[in-house]
C-alpha positions in Angstrom: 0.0 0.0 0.0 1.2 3.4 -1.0 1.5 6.0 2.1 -1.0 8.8 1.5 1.2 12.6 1.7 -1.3 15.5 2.4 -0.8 17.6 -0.2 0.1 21.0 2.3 2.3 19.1 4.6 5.8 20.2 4.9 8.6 17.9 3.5 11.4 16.6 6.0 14.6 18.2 4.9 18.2 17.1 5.8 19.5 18.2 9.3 21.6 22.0 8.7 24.3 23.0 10.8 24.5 27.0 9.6 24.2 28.7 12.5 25.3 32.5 11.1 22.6 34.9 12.3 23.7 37.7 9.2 20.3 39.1 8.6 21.5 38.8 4.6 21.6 35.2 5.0 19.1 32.8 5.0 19.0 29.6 7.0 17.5 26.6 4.6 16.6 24.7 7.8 13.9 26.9 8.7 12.2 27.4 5.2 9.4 24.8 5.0 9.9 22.7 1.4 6.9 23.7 -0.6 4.3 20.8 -1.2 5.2 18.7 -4.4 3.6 20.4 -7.3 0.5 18.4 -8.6 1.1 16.3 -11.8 0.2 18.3 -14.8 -1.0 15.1 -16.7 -3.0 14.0 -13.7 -6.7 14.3 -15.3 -5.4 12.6 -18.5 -4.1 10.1 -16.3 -7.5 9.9 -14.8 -9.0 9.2 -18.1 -6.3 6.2 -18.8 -7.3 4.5 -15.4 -11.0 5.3 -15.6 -11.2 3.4 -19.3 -9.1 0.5 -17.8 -11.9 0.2 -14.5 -14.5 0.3 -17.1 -13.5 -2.7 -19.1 -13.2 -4.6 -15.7 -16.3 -3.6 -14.8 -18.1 -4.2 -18.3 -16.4 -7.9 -18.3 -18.5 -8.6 -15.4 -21.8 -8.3 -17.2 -21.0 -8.1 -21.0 -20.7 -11.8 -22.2 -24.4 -12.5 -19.9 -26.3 -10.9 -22.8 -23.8 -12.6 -25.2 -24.3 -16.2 -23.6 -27.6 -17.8 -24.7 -25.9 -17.2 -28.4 -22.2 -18.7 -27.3 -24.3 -21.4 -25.6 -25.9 -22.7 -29.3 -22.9 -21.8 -30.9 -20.4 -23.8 -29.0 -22.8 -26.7 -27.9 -22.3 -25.6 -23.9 -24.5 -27.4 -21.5 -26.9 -25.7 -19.1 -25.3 -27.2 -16.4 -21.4 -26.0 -17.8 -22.9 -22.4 -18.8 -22.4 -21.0 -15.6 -18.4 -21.1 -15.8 -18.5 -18.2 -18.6 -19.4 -16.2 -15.8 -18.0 -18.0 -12.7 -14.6 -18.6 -14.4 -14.2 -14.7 -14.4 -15.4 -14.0 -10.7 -14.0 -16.5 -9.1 -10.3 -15.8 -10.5 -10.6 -12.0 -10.1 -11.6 -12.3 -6.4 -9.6 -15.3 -5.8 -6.6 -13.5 -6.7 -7.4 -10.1 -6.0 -5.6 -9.9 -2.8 -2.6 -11.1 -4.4 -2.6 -8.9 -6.8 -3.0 -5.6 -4.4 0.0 -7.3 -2.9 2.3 -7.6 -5.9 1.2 -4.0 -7.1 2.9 -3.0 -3.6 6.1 -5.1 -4.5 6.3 -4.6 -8.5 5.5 -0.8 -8.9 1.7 0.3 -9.6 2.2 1.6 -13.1 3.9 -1.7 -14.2 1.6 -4.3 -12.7 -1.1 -2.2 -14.5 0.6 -2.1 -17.9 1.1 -5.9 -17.4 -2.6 -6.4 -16.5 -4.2 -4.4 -19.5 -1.9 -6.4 -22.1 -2.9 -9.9 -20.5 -6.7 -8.9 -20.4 -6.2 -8.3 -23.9 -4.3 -11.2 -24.6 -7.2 -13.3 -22.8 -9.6 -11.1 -23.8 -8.6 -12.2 -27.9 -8.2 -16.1 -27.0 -11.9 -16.3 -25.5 -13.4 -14.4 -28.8 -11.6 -17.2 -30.7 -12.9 -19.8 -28.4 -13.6 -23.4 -30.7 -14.9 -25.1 -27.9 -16.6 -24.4 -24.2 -13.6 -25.4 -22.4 -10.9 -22.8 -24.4 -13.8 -19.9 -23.3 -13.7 -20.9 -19.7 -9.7 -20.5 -19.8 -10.2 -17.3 -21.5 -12.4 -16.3 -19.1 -10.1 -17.4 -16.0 -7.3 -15.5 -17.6 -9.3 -12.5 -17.9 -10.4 -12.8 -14.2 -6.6 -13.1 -13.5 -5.0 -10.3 -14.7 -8.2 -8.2 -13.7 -7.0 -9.5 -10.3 -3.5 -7.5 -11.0 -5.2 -4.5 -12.6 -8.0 -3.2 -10.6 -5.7 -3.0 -7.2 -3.4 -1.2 -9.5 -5.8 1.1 -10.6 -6.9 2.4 -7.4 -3.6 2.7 -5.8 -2.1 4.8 -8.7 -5.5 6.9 -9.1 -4.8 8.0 -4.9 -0.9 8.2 -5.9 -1.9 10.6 -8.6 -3.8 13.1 -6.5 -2.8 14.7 -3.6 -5.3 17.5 -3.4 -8.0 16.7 -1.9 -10.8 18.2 -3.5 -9.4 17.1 -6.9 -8.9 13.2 -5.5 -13.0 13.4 -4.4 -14.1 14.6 -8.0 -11.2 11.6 -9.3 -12.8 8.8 -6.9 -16.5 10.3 -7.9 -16.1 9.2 -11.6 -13.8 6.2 -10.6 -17.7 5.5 -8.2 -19.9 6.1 -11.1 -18.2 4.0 -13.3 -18.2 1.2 -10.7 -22.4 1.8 -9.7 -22.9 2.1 -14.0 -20.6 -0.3 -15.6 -22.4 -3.0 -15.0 -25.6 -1.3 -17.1 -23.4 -0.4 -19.8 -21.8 -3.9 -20.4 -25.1 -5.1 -20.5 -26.4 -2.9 -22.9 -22.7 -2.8 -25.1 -23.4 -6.6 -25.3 -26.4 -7.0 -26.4 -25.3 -4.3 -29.2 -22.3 -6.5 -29.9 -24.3 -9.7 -30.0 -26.8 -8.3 -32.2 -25.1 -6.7 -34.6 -22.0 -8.7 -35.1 -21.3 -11.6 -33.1 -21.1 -12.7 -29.4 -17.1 -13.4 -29.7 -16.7 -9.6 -30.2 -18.3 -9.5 -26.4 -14.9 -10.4 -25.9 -13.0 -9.0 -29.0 -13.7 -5.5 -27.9 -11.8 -5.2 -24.9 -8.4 -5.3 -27.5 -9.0 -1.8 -28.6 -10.1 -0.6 -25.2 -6.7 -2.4 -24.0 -4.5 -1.1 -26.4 -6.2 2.4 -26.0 -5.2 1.9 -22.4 -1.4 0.8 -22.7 -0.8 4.2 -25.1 -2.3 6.2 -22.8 -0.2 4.8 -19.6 3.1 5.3 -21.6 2.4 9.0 -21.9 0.3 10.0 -18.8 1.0 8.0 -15.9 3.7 8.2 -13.3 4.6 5.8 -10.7 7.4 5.6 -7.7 9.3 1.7 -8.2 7.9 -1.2 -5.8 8.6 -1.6 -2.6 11.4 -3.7 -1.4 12.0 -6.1 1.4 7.9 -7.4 1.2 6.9 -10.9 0.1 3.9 -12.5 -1.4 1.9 -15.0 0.5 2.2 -17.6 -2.3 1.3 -20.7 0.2 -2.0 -18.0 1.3 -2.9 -17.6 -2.4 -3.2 -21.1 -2.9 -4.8 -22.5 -0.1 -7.2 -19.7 -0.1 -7.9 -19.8 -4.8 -7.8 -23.4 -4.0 -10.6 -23.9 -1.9 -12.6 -21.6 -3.4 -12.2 -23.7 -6.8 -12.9 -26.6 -4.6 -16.7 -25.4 -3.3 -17.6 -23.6 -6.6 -17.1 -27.4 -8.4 -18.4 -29.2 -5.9 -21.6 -27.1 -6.5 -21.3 -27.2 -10.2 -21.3 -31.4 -9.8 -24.4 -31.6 -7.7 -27.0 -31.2 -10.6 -25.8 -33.6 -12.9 -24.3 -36.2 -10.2 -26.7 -35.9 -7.2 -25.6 -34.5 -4.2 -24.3 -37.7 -2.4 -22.2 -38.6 -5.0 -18.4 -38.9 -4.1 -17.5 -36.1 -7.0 -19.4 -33.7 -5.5 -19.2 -34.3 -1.8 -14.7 -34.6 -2.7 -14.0 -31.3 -3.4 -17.1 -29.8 -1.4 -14.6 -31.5 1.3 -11.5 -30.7 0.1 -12.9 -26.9 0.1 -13.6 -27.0 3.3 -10.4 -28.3 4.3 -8.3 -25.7 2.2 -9.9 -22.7 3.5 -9.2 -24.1 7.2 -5.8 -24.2 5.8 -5.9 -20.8 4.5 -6.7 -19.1 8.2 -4.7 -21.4 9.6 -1.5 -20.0 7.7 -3.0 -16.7 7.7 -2.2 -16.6 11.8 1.1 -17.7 11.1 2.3 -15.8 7.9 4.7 -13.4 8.4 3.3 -11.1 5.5 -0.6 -12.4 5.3 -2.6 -12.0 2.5 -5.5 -11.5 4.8 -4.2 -10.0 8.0 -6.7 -11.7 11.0 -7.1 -8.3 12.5 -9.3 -7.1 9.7 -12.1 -9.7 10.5 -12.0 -9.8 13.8 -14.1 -7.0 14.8 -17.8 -8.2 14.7 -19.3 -5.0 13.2 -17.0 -5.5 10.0 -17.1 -9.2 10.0 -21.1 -8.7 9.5 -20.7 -6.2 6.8 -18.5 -8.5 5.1 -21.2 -11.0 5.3 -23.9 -9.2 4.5 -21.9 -8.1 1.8 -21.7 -11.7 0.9 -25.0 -12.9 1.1 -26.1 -10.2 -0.6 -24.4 -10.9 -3.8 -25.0 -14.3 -3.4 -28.6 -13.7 -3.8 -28.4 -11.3 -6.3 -25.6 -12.6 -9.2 -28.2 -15.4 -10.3 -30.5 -12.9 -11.7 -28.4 -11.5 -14.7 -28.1 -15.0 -16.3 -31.5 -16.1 -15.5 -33.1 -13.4 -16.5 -31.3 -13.1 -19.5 -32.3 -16.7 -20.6 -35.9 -15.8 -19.3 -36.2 -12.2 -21.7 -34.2 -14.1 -25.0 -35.5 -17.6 -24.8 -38.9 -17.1 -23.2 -40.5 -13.7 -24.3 -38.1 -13.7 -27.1 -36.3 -10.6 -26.6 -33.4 -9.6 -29.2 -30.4 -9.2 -27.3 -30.4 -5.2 -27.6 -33.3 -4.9 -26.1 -32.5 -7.8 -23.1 -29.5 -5.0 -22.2 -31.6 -2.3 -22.4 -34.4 -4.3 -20.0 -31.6 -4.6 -17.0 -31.0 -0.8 -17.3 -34.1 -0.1 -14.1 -31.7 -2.4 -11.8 -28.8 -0.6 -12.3 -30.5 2.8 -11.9 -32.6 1.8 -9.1 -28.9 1.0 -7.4 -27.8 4.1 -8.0 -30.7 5.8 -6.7 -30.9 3.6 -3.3 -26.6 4.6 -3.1 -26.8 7.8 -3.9 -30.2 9.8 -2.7 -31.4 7.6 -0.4 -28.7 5.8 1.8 -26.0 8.7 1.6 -28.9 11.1 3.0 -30.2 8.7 6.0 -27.1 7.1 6.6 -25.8 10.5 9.2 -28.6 9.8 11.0 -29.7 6.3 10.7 -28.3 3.5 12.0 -26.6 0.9 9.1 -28.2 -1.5 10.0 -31.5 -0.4 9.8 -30.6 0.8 5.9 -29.1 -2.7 5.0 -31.8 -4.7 6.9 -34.2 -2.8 5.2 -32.5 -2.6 1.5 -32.1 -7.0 1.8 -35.8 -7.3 2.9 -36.9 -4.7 0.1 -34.6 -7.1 -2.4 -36.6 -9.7 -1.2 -39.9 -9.1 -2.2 -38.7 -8.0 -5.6 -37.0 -11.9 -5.3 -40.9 -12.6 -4.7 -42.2 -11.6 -7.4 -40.0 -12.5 -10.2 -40.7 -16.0 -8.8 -44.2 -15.8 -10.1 -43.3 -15.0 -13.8 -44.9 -17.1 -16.3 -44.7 -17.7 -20.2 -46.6 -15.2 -21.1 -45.6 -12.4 -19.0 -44.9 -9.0 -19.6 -42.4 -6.6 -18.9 -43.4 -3.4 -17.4 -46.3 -5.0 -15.4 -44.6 -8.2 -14.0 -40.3 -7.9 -14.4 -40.2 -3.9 -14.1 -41.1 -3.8 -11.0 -39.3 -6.5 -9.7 -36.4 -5.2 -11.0 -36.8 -1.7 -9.4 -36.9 -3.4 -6.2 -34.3 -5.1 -6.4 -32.2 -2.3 -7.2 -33.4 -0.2 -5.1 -32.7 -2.6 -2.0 -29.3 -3.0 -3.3 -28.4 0.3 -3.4 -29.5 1.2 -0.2 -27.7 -2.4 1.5 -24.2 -1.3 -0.7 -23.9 1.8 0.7 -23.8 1.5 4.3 -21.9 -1.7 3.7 -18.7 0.3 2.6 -18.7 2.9 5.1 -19.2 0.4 8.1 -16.8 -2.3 6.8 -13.8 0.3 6.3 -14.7 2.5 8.9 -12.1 2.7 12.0 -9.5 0.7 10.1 -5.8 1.5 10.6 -3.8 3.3 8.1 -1.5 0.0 7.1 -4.9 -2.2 6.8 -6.8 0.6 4.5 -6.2 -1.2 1.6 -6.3 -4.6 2.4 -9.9 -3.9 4.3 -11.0 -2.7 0.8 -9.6 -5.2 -1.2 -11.3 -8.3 1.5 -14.6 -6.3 0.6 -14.1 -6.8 -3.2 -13.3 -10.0 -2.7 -16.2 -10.7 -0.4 -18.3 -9.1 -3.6 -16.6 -11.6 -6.4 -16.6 -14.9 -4.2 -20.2 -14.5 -3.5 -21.0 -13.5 -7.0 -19.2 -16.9 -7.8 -20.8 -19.2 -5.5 -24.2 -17.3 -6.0 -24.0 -18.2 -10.0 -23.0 -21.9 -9.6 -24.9 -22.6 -6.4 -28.5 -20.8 -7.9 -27.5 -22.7 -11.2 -27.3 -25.7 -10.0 -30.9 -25.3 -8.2 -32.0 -23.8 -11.5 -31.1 -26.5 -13.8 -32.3 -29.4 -11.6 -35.8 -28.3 -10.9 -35.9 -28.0 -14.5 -34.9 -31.6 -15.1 -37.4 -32.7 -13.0 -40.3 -30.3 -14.2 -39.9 -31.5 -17.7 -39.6 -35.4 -16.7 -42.6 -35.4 -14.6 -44.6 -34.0 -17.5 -42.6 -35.2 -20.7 -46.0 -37.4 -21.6 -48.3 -34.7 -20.3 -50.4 -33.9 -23.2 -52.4 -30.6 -21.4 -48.0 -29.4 -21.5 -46.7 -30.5 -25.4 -45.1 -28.5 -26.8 -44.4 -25.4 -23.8 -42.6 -28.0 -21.8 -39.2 -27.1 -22.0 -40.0 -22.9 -21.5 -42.7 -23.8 -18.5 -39.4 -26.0 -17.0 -37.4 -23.1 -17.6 -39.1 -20.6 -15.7 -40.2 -23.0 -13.4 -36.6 -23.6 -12.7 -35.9 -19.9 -12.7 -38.7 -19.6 -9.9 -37.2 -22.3 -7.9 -33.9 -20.4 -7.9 -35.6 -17.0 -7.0 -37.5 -18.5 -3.8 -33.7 -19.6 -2.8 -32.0 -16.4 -3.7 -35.1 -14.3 -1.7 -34.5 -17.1 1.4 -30.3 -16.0 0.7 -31.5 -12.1 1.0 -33.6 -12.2 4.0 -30.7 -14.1 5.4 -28.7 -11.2 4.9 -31.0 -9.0 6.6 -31.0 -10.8 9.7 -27.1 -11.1 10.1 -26.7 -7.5 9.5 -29.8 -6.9 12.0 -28.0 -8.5 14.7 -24.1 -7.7 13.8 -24.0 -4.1 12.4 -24.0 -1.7 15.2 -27.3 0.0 16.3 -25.7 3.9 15.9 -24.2 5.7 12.8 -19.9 5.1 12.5 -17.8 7.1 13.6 -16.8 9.7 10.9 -19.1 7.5 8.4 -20.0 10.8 6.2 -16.0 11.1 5.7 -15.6 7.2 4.8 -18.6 6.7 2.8 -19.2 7.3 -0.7 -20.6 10.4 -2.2 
C-alpha cells in the first residue's frame, strides 16, 4: 500500500548546521519545502485509469447478454454455462488480494501495464474460443489479470492526486463508473451480440486495451515497488484453491446428485483448504488477509452481508437473460436495455437515499431494510410465467431489487472500512471486493445448479403430459428460474437478519468522511 502525503504538509529536509545569524543570510533549515507540485498530466491520467476500470467492470456483465448465443454456438451445457461467468469472478476475487499485494512489491504503473496487455491477450483467445472449455480459460485469464489491474488502478488513481478536492471529483467518476458499468456492459453486449457476433463480447476489450497501454506510456507516473515485502504464495493457494474446490463441488451436484463422491470430494476438500488458509494466515509473516481485519464483529457482518447479498443477487443476470431471449423472445439489444431499471434503481438507493439517511440512521436499519426490500422483488420474479410481460410483472421487480441494493451497498462500505488503521486501509477494501466476487461466484454456480435441476425434474414429470406438449421445455425453464428465485429471496432475507444482529445499532464514527458520495 502506498503511504497517503497531504498535499500542504511540509517535507522533512536534511539536518543543517548553519548557524550565522547575518540578517543577509538565509537559514535553509527553517524554510518549509513547498508541497510537491501536482502532476500536470494528472486528469489525462485519470481518463487512462478510468477506461481500464471500465473494461473490468463491463467484463463482469457483458458476455451474460452474449451467452444464450455462445451457448448454441459452441454446444455448452446448461449445467457447464455458468463457468463463462464463474470462471471470471472467481479468478478475479480469488486473486485479487494477491494482486494488491504484488502492485505494492512490482511498482503500480507496471503491474497495470502488465494487467491491461494480459486482459487483452485473454480477452482475444476467448473471442476465438472453438470449444466451451478454451472460453472458460479465456475467461479465467481474464479474471486473473483483472485480479493485477484493478488493485493497480486504485492505488495509482490516490498516488496521482494529492489534493484533496481534486482526488473526491477523481474517486467520484472512478464510483460512477463502478455503480454504472455493470448497465453499460449489459447494454454494449447486447449491441455486440446483435449486430455482429457474441465473440466480439470479448473482441472488444483489445481496442479498449490497447487504448489503455498508449495512454499509460504517456500520462501515468509511478514511484518503483517496494522492497523487502513478500507474497503469501502458500495463502494464495490455499485460499484460490478452496474456493475452486466449493464452486465445483456445487457445479457437480446437478448432474451427479448431491451424495455422489465427486461432488461431496472437493465440497470437502474446500472445506479443508480454506481451514488451511486461516490457519496460515495466523502464522504468515506477511498475510494476504491479516486476522485483525475480521476480527471486529461490526466488520465481519458487513462482510457478510456483503456476501449474502451478492449471493442472492448474481443469479439474476443469467437467469433473466435466458428468461427475456429464450422465453418472451427478446433480441439481445433490447435484453440490455431491460436490465438498465436495476442498475438505476442501485444508483438511486446509493446515492439519494442511503448517503442522505445514513448520518442519522443507523446501518443496520438501511441494509436490513434494503435485503428485505430485495426480497420481495425476489418474490415476485418467482411468479413470472410464459406469457408475462415486462413493465407490469419484471419492471417492478427489477426496481426493487435495485433499489434494496443500493441502499444495502452503501452502508456496507462505510461500516466495513470505517475505524480501520492506516496499514490495513487497503487490504480492508480489497477483503470487501473480494467478499463481492466470491459471492457473485458461488451465487451463480450454487443458484444454477438449483435452477437447472428443478428443471430436469419439471420436464420429466410432465414429458407425456399432453395438457404441457409442446411449452414443456420454456414452462421448465421458468419454473426452474422460480425455484432459484424463492432460494436467492431465502439468501437475501438471510442477509438482513445477520446484518440486523451484527451491524452496530448507531451511525460510524466519521461515516460521512468514509462513505461514498
Amino acid at each position: 500500500m502506498s503511504k497517503k502525503r497531504p498535499g500542504g504538509e511540509s517535507l522533512p529536509s536534511a539536518p543543517s548546521t548553519a548557524t550565522d545569524p547575518s540578517p543577509d543570510r538565509e537559514v535553509p533549515a527553517t524554510t518549509p519545502a513547498p508541497a510537491p507540485a501536482p502532476d500536470p498530466k494528472r486528469w489525462w491520467a485519470l481518463a487512462v485509469i478510468a477506461l481500464a476500470q471500465l473494461m473490468v467492470i463491463l467484463d463482469g456483465t457483458i458476455v451474460n447478454i452474449a451467452l444464450p448465443s455462445a451457448q448454441r454456438a459452441l454446444g455448452m451445457s446448461d449445467a457447464d454455462r455458468q463457468w463463462v461467468i464463474t470462471a471470471y469472478t472467481l479468478a478475479f476475487g480469488g486473486l485479487l488480494l494477491l494482486g494488491g499485494r504484488i502492485a505494492d512489491l512490482v511498482g503500480r504503473k507496471r503491474t497495470f501495464v502488465i494487467g491491461l496487455a494480459g486482459f487483452a491477450a485473454a480477452s482475444a483467445l476467448g473471442g476465438a474460443a472453438a470449444g466451451p472449455g478454451m472460453l472458460f480459460a479465456a475467461r479465467a485469464l481474464q479474471g486473473a489479470f483483472a485480479a493485477v489491474l484493478a488493485p493497480s488502478a486504485l492505488s495509482l488513481l490516490t498516488t496521482t492526486f494529492t489534493d484533496p478536492k481534486e482526488r473526491a471529483r477523481a474517486f467520484g467518476v472512478y464510483g460512477a463508473l463502478a455503480g454504472g458499468g455493470s448497465a453499460v456492459g449489459l447494454i454494449v453486449g447486447g449491441l455486440l451480440t446483435e449486430y455482429l457476433n457474441w465473440r466480439w463480447s470479448l473482441y472488444v476489450n483489445v481496442p479498449i486495451a490497447l487504448a489503455a497501454l498508449l495512454g499509460a506510456a504517456a500520462f501515468l507516473r509511478d514511484r518503483s515497488g517496494r522492497r523487502g515485502g513478500h507474497l503469501d504464495v502458500p495463502g494464495a493457494l490455499l485460499g484460490c484453491g478452496g474456493l475452486v474446490a466449493l464452486v465445483y463441488g456445487f457445479s457437480e451436484a446437478e448432474p451427479r446428485g448431491w451424495t455422489s463422491p465427486s461432488v461431496l470430494t472437493p465440497l470437502m476438500a474446500g472445506v479443508i483448504l480454506l481451514a488451511a488458509f486461516v490457519w496460515w494466515q495466523s502464522r504468515a509473516a506477511s498475510p494476504l488477509l491479516p486476522l485483525r481485519i475480521v476480527k471486529d464483529r461490526v466488520r465481519a457482518g458487513s462482510l457478510a452481508t456483503m456476501g449474502l447479498a451478492t449471493i442472492g443477487m448474481f443469479g439474476v443476470f443469467l437467469f433473466l437473460t435466458y428468461y427475456l431471449q429464450v422465453v418472451l423472445g427478446y433480441p439481445p439489444v433490447r435484453t440490455g436495455l431491460a436490465f438498465v431499471p436495476i442498475s438505476a434503481g442501485i444508483v438511486i438507493g446509493a446515492t439519494q437515499i442511503a448517503a442522505r439517511l445514513l448520518p442519522r440512521t443507523a446501518p443496520r436499519t438501511l441494509m436490513s431494510s434494503g435485503m428485505v426490500l430485495a426480497a420481495v422483488g425476489m418474490v415476485l420474479l418467482s411468479s413470472l410465467t410464459v406469457h408475462a410481460q415486462y413493465v407490469p410483472h419484471v419492471l417492478p421487480a427489477l426496481l426493487l431489487l435495485g433499489l434494496g441494493m443500493g441502499l444495502t451497498f452503501m452502508p456496507v462500505y462505510a461500516t466495513a472500512t470505517v475505524g480501520v488503521p492506516a496499514q490495513d486501509a487497503g487490504v480492508a477494501s480489497a477483503v470487501l471486493n473480494t467478499v463481492q466476487q466470491m459471492g457473485a461466484s458461488l451465487g451463480t454456480v450454487l443458484l444454477n445448479t438449483i435452477a437447472t435441476g428443478a428443471t430436469s425434474r419439471y420436464v420429466h414429470s410432465h414429458l407425456h403430459d399432453p395438457a404441457h406438449g409442446g411449452a414443456t421445455l420454456n414452462e421448465g425453464m421458468v419454473h426452474g428460474f422460480s425455484v432459484a428465485y424463492w432460494c436467492s429471496a431465502g439468501v437475501l432475507l438471510l442477509a438482513a437478519l445477520v446484518a440486523g444482529l451484527t451491524v452496530r445499532h448507531k451511525t460510524p464514527k466519521h461515516a460521512g468522511n468514509d462513505a461514498p458520495a
